[in-house]
Structures are given as structure tokens and as C-alpha cells.
C-alpha positions as CSV (number, residue, x, y, z in Angstrom):
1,X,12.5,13.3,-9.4
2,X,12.9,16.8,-9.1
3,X,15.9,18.7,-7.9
4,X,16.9,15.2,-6.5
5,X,12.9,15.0,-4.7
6,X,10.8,12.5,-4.9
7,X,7.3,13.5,-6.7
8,X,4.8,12.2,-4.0
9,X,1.5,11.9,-5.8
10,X,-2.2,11.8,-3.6
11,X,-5.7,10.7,-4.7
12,X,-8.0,12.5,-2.2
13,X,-10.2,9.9,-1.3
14,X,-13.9,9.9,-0.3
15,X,-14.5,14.0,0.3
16,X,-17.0,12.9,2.7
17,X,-14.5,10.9,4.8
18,X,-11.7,11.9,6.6
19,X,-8.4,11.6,3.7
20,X,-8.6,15.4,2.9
21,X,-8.5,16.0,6.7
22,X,-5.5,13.7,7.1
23,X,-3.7,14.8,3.6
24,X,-3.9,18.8,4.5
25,X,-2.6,17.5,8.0
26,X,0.5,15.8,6.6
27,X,1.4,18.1,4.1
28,X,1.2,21.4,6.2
29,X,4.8,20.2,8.1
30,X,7.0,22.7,6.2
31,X,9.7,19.8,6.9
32,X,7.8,17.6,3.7
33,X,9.3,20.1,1.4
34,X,12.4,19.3,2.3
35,X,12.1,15.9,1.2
36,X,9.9,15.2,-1.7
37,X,7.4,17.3,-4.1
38,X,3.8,16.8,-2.8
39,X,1.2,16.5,-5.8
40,X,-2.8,16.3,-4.4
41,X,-5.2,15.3,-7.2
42,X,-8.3,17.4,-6.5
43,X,-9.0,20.8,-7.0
44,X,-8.4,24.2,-6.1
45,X,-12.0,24.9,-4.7
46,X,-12.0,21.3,-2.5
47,X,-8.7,21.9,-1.2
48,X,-9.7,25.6,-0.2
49,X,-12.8,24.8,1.5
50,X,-11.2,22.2,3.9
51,X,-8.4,24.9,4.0
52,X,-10.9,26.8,5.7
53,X,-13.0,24.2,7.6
54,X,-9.7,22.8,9.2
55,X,-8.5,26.3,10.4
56,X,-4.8,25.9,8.2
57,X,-5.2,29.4,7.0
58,X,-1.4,29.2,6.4
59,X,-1.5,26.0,4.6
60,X,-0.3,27.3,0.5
61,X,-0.2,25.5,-1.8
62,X,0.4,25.8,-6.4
63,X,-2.3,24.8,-8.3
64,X,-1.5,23.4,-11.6
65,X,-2.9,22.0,-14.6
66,X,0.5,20.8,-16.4
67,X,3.5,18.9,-14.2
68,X,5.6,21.7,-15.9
69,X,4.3,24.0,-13.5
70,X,5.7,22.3,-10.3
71,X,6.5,24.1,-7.0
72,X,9.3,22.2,-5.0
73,X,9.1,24.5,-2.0
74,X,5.4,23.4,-1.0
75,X,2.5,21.2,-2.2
76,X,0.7,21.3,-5.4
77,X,-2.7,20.7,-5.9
78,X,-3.2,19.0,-9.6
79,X,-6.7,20.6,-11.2
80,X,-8.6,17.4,-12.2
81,X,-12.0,18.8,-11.9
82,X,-13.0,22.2,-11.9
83,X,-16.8,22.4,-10.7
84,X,-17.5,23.2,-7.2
85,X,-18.6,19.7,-5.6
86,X,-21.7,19.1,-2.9
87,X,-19.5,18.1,0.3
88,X,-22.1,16.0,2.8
89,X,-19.0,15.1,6.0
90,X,-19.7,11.8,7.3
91,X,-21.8,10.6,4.4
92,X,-21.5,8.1,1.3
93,X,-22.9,9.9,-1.3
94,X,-22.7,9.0,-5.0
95,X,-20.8,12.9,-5.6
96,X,-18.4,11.6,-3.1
97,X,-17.7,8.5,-4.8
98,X,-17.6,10.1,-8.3
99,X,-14.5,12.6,-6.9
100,X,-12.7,10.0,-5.4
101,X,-12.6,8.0,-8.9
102,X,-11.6,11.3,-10.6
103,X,-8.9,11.9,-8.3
104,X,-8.1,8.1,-8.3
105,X,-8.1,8.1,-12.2
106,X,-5.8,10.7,-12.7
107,X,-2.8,9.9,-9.7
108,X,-2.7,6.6,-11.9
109,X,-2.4,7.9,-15.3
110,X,0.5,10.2,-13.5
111,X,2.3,7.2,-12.5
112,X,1.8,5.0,-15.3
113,X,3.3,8.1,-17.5
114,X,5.9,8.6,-14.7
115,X,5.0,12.2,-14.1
116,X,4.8,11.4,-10.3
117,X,7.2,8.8,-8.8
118,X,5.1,7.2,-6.2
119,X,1.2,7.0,-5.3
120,X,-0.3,7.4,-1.7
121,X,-4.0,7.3,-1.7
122,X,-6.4,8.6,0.7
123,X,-9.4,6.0,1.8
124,X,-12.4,5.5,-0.9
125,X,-16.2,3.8,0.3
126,X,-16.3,0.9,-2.2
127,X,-19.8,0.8,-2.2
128,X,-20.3,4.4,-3.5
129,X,-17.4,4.4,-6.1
130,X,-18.5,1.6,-7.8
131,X,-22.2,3.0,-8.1
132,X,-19.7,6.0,-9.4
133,X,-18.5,3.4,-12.3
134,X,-15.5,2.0,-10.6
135,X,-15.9,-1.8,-11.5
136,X,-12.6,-3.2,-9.1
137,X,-12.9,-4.6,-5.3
138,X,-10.6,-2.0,-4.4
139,X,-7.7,0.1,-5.3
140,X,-4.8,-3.2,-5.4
141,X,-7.4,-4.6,-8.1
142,X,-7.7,-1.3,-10.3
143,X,-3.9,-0.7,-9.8
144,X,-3.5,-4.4,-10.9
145,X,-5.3,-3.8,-14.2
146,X,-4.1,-0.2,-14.9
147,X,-0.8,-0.5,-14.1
148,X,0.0,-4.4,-15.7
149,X,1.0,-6.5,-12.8
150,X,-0.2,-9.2,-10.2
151,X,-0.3,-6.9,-7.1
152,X,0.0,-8.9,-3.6
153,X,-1.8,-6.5,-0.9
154,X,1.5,-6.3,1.5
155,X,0.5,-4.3,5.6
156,X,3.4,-2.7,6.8
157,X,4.5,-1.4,10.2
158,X,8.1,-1.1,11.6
159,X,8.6,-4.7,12.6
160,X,5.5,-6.7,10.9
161,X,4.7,-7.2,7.0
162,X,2.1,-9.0,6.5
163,X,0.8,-10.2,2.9
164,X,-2.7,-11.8,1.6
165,X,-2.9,-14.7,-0.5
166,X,-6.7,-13.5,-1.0
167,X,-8.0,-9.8,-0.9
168,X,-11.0,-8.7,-1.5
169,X,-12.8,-11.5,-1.6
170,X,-16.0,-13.1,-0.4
171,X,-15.2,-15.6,2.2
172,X,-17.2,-18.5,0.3
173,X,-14.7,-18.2,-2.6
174,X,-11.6,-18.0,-1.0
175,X,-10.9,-22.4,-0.7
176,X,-11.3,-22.3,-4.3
177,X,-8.4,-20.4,-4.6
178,X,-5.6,-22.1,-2.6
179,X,-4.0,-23.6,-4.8
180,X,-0.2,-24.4,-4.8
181,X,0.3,-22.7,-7.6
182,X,-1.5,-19.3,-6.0
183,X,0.2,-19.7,-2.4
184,X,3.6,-20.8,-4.4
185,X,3.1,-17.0,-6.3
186,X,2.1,-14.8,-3.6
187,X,5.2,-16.6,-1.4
188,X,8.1,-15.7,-4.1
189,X,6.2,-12.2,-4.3
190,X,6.8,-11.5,-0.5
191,X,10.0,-13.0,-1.1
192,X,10.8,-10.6,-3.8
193,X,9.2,-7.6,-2.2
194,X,11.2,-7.9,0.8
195,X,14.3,-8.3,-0.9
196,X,13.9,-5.1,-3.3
197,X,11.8,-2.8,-1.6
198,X,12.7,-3.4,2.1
199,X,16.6,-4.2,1.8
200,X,16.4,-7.9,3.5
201,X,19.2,-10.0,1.8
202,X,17.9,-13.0,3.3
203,X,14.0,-12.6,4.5
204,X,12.3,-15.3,6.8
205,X,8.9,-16.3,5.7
206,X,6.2,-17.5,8.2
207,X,3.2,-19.6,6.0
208,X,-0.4,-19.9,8.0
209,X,-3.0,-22.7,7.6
210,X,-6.2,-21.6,6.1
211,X,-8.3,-23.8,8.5
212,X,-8.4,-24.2,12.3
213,X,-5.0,-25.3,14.1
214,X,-3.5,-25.5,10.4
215,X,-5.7,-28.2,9.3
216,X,-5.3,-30.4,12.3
217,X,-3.7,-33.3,9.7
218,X,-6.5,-32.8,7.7
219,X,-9.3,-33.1,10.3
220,X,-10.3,-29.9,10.2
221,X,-9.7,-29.5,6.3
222,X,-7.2,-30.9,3.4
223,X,-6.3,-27.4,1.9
224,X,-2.9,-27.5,4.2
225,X,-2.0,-31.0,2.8
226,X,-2.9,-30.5,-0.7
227,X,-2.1,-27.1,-1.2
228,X,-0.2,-25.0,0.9
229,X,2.7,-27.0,2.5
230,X,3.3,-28.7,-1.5
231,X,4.0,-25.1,-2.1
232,X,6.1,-24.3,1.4
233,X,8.3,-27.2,0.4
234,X,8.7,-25.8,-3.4
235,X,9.4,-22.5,-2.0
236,X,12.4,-23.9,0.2
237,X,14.2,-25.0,-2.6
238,X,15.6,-21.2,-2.4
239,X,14.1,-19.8,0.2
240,X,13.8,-19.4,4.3
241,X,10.0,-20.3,4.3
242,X,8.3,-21.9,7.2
243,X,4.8,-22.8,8.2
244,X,1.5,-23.9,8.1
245,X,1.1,-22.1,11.4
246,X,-2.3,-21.7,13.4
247,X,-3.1,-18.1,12.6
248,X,-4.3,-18.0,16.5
249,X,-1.2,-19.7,18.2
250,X,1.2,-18.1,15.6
251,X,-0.1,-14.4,16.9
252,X,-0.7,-15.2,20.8
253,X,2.7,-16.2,20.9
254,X,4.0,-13.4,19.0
255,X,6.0,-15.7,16.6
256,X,5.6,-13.3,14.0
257,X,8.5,-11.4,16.0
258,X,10.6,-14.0,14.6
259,X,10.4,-13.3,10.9
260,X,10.0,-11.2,8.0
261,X,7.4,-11.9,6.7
262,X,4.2,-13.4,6.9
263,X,1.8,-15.1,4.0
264,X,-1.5,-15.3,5.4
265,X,-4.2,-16.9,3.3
266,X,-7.2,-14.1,3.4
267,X,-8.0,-10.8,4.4
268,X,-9.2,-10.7,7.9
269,X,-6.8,-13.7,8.7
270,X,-4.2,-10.9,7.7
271,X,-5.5,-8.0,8.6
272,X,-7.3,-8.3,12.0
273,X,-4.0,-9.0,13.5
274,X,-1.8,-6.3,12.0
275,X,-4.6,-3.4,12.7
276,X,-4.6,-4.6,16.3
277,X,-1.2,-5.0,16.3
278,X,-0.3,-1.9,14.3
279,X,-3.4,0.5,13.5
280,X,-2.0,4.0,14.5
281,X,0.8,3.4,12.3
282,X,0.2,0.8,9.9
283,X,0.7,1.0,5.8
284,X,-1.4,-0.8,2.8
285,X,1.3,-1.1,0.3
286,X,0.7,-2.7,-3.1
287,X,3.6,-5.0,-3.5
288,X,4.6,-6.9,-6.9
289,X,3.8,-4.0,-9.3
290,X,6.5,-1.7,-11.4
291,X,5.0,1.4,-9.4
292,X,4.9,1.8,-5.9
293,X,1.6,2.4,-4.1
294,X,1.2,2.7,-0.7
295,X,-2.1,3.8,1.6
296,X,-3.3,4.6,5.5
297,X,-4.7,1.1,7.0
298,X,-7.9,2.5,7.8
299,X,-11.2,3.2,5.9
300,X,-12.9,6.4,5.0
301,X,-13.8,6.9,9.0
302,X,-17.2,8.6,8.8
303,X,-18.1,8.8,12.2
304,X,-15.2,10.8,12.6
305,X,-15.7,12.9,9.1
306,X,-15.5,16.9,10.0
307,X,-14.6,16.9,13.7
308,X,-11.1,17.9,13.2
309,X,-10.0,15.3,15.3
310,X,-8.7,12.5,12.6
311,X,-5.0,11.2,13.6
312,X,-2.9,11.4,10.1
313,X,0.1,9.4,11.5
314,X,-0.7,6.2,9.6
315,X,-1.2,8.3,6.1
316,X,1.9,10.0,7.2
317,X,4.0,6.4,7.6
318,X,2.8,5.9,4.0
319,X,4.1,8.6,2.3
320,X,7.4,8.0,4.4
321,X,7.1,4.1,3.5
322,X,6.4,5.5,-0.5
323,X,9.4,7.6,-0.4
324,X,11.5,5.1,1.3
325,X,10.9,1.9,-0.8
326,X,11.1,4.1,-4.2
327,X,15.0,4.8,-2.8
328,X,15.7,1.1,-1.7
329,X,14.5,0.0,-5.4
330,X,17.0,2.3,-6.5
331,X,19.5,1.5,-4.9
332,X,19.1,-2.3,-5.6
333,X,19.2,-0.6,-8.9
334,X,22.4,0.6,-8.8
335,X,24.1,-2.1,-7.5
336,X,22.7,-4.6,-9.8
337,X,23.6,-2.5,-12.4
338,X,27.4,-2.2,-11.9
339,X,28.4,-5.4,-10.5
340,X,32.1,-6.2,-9.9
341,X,33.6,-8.6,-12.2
342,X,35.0,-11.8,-11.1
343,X,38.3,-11.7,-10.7
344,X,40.1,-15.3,-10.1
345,X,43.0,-14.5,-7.3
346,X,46.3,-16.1,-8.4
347,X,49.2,-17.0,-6.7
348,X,52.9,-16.8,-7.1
349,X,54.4,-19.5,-6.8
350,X,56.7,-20.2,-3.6
């Protein structure tokens, strides 16, 4: 922290997408400044150029190339390239892919060294970054690896959290991996997640089925009866978990209302629901890591790429969300740290 603000940093994302368009939105409310130190990873030509193209003539910002040189009155822009870069709007192209690692690259080093607090990164194409050298599914995998932890993918809104036993992961190969040992992990990571980064003493965990209707007693697939309620019934031993629920019924009826939490057992299981549910609004946060991470819900929005007319209010709820669970953490912090001693109460005698 800095002068008691939070050091927000960005990855820029795809160039050819809509994250610099969304980023340069969000950070040219003067009323950011007020709360946190804004640090883009990018460079001073990029950031001018769609400056220009978005018309926010009177959007400043401090380039630097040390953290020494921080402005805490209005965003920085961190020079981690310095060659003017091809920009193709609404087009995967391997240049745009190569930036968006660079960018990517050197946010994390930042927050592994603790030179920025928090992370909020802009969309990346996976195809294109990887053909750039980036070997991970996605950024909750490469986070994973660089920053030592099990990461649980964890979509946020106001009243809905919803996590992913599976993420990035071929549908094919996702049985393989419900296992009551995996579900048990990713349940006391919610569990965890919710307690420390969201402030719930007590969170209430909702547990779907991986198969139609739950498994139907094991008509419609054993994984429920082998795998996921052994682990529900471990889990209760110290926790409020519930479940298998039919991902269908569960959502129809809006049961999710009533908790938490929710564990779902893949990606689209998870994530259909929230983005309909939740889209303008809705936060990717990498749960179960040291360092907090959190993203927009949508993709790199190419269709939309250079028409001015990208909405920034989920990238915005991210770098709120960022700030916000980096000052519950600490607060946790705190109070762990100083707990009262116990005291046994005696009484006179009568």
C-alpha cells in the first residue's frame, strides 16, 4: 500500500479486443484516485493511441519504468515493452497474443514480488497466446504455477459465488476427475474463501450432481454415489454443505438464493448460469491463492473491438471486488492476530 491505497495492478489483455477500451474507461473516474493506485502494464505508445481512438483526451496518466516512480493522484502506466505494436481491432493476431503475455508476465512478477497488491486482468484469446508461447488453459492455471497455489476459479456477483470443481477442461476428461478427494478440496476451498475473503462466519454450501437429475440413484451415472456425496458427508463434519442438486432444478428454482456458495462440477455447469444470471456485473476471481486476482466475466469481445461502445461495468466490479477482498483478508488478519485471552470468570463466594 501506498499512502494507505491499495496498488491495483492491470494486464492489458488482447490489444485487439476490447480490455484496453474497458481499462481506460474505468480508470478515467477521477474518484479511482481516491481509493487505490492504478498500475496498467503496457506501454506509453499503446495506451496513447487508444487515448486518442477513444476520444479521452483528458485521460493522464505517469509512465514509469521503476515502482519508485508512483503517482498516487492518477494512473500509471508500467513500460513493459517499448516498440510500437501493429494494432488489427477485432482480430486474433499472433502480435496481439504476444502483448497480452508480456503485459500478463510482468502484473505477475509485480505481485509475486509484492510491488502491486492485487491483480485485475483484462480478457486474453487463448488460442493466440499460446501460439505466443503461453503453455496454460488460461490465466487461473498460469497464476496457479507462478504464484504456488491450487487456484479454485470462484464467479462473483453481489448475491451469487459460484466455484468450479473443473476449469478449463475438455469435457471428455472431466468424469476422470471427480474424485472425493478433488470435490472434498475444491469444497473446503470455497469454504475457506468465503470465510477469509468475503467475511461469512458461517457460509452455506450448495453441492451439484455431475450427471442428469443428480445421478437419478445412479441411473443416469455413479459419479454422485461414489464420489461426490462421500465427499458432502466428509465436508459436514465442519461444515454447512448440502447437495447433490440437479444443476437444472437447483437454478429454475432459484435455490441458489438460499446459500453461499455453490460447488459446481465443470465450467459451463458453472458458468452458463452465473453469466445469465449475472453478466453485466459479474467477477472471475481466482480463489485459494496467497494473491488476489480477480477479472471481467467476459472474453476478448471482438465483434465489439473499436466501436467505442464496450460496457466496463463488469471490469469495474473487479477492481472494486480486488480492492475489497484484499481489506477483508486484512482484516481477518488483524483479528486473528490479536486474539483475546481466555479469561475463566470467577465468583465470589455468597
Amino acid at each position: 500500500m501506498i499512502d494507505n491505497k491499495i496498488v491495483v495492478g492491470i494486464s492489458q489483455g488482447d490489444l485487439n479486443g476490447i480490455g484496453l477500451e474497458i481499462i481506460l474507461k474505468t480508470l478515467s473516474d477521477p474518484a479511482l484516485s481516491e481509493i487505490c493506485v492504478p498500475v496498467l502494464f503496457s506501454s506509453q505508445k499503446t495506451v496513447s493511441y487508444f487515448r486518442k481512438m477513444l476520444g479521452l483526451e483528458d485521460f493522464n496518466f505517469n509512465p514509469i519504468r521503476d515502482f519508485n516512480q508512483l503517482h498516487t493522484k492518477k494512473p500509471n502506466v508500467f513500460i513493459c515493452y517499448e516498440e510500437e505494436v501493429t494494432i488489427e481491432m477485432g482480430k486474433p493476431t499472433l502480435a496481439s497474443g504476444k502483448y497480452a503475455k508480456l503485459s500478463l508476465e510482468s502484473a505477475t512478477k509485480a505481485l509475486f514480488d509484492k510491488k502491486i497488491d492485487v491483480l485485475v486482468t483484462a480478457p486474453i484469446n487463448k488460442h493466440n497466446i499460446q501460439e505466443a508461447g503461453f503453455k496454460y488453459p488460461g490465466h487461473t492455471e498460469y497464476l496457479g504455477d507462478k504464484l504456488d497455489g491450487k487456484p479454485l476459479m470462484l464467479l462473483c456477483s453481489q448475491d451469487l459465488r459460484i466455484a468450479v470443481v473443473t476449469g478449463h477442461l475438455a469435457l471428455k476428461n472431466v468424469p476422470q476427475q471427480i474424485t472425493t478427494e478433488n470435490v472434498l478440496t475444491k469444497i473446503t476451498q470455497l469454504h475457506t474463501s468465503l470465510v477469509k475473503d468475503f467475511g461469512i462466519r458461517k457460509p452455506k454450501i450448495a453441492v451439484l450432481g455431475l450427471n442428469p437429475h443428480a445421478g437419478e440413484n445412479g441411473s443416469m451415472g455413479d459419479e454422485e454415489n461414489t464420489a461426490i456425496i462421500p465427499a458432502i458427508t466428509k465436508a459436514k463434519e465442519s461444515m454447512m454443505v448440502y447437495g447433490p442438486y440437479s444443476a437444472d432444478g437447483f437454478f429454475g428454482n432459484h435455490t441458489q438464493s438460499q446459500f453461499d456458495g455453490v460447488l459446481a462440477m465443470y465450467h459451463d455447469q458453472g458458468l452458463i448460469p452465473f453469466k445469465t444470471l449475472a453478466f453485466n456485473n459479474g467477477v472471475n476471481f481466482t480463489a485459494g491463492l496467497d494473491f488476489i486476482r480477480t477479472s471481467p466475466d467476459h472474453g476478448t469481445a471482438y465483434e465489439i473491438a473499436g466501436k467505442q461502445i464496450a460496457d466496463e461495468s463488469s471490469f469495474r466490479e473487479a477492481l472494486y471486488m480486488a480492492i475489497d477482498i484484499y481489506r477483508t483478508r486484512h482484516l481477518n488478519e488483524e483479528i486473528s492476530a490479536n486474539p483475546l485471552a481466555f479469561s475463566p470468570i470467577k465468583r465470589e463466594r455468597g
